[in-house]
N, C-alpha and C positions, 0 to 999 in steps of 0.2 A: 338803115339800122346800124351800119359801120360809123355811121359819125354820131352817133347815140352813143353807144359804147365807148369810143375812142374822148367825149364830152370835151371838143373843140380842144384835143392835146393836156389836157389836165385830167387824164381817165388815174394817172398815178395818180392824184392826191387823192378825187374826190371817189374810186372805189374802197380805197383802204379808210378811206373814212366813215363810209356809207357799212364796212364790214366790222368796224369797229362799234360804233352805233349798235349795229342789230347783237354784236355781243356782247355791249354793257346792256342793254333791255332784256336781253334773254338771262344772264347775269340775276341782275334785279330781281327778274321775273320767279328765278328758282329760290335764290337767298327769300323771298317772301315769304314764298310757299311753304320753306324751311323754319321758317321764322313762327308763321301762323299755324304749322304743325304741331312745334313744340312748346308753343303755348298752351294751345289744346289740353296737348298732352297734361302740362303742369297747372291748368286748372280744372280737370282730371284727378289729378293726383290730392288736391288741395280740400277738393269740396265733399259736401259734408256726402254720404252715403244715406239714401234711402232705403228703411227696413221694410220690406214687405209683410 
């Protein structure tokens, strides 16, 4: 498991890489959600109201 982790003397490059990765995707992931919220929101705000 020690030479998994250690990934043949390159664990410096390829874990910071591997942690950089998972936080532009998570990044992404929230900026979306952000995104597809306040859209919502403003077409919400836009559309016409129905009168019961």
């Amino acid at each position: 498991m020690g030479a998994f982790f250690s990934m043949g003397g390159y664990a410096g490059f390829v874990w910071p890489c591997y942690l950089l990765t998972l936080g532009g995707m998570a990044w992404l992931a929230w900026a979306s959600w952000r995104r597809a919220k306040r859209a919502a929101e403003r077409l919400d705000e836009i559309s016409p109201k129905k009168e019961d």
